[in-house]
N, C-alpha and C positions, 0 to 999 in steps of 0.2 A: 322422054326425059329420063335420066338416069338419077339414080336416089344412090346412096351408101348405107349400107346397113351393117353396125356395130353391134353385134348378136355377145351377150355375158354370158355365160353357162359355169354355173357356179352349185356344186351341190345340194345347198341348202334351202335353192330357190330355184323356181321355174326357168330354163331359159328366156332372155327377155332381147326382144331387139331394139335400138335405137338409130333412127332416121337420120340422114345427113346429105344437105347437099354437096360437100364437096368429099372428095377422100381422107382432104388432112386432117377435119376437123373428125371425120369419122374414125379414122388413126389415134389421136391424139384421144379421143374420148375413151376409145378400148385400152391404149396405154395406163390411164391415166387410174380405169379402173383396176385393173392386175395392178399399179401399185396400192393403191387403195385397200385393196381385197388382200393383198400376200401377207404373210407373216413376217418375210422377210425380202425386199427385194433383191436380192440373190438367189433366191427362189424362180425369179421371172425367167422362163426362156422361151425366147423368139423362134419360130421359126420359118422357111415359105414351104406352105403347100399351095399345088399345083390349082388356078381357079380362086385363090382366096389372093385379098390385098397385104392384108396382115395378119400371122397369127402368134399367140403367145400362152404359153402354158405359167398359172403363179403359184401351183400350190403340187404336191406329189400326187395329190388325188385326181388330176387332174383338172383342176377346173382350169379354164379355160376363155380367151375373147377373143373374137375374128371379124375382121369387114370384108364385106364383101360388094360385090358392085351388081347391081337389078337395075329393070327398066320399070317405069312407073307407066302404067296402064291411062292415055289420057280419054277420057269420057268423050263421046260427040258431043 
């Protein structure tokens, strides 16, 4: 099974990941936080690296959200 993972990495707190099953929703949660988080959404820049679904930088400092796509490990 495939899981989406929407990782925040934000200076002031621990990186944190969030679960997703589909991609969009794991897009649209990373999006949704760099607005949330920026000072100014102008600030927000998009970009692709090579292996990530989405990524976006919202602050100079770089903090930063990315999704990325894992398998989930299913138990016997």
């Amino acid at each position: 099974m495939k899981v989406f993972v929407a990782m925040i990495c934000d200076r002031h707190a621990e990186p944190e990941p969030y679960l997703f099953s589909t991609v969009e929703a794991a897009t649209a949660y990373a999006r949704a936080e760099a607005e949330a988080n920026a000072r100014d959404v102008a600030d927000i820049k998009e970009e692709s690296i090579k292996g990530w679904l989405y990524h976006a930088t919202y602050s100079v400092e770089g903090d930063s959200v990315w999704v990325l796509e894992k398998d989930l490990e299913e138990g016997e």
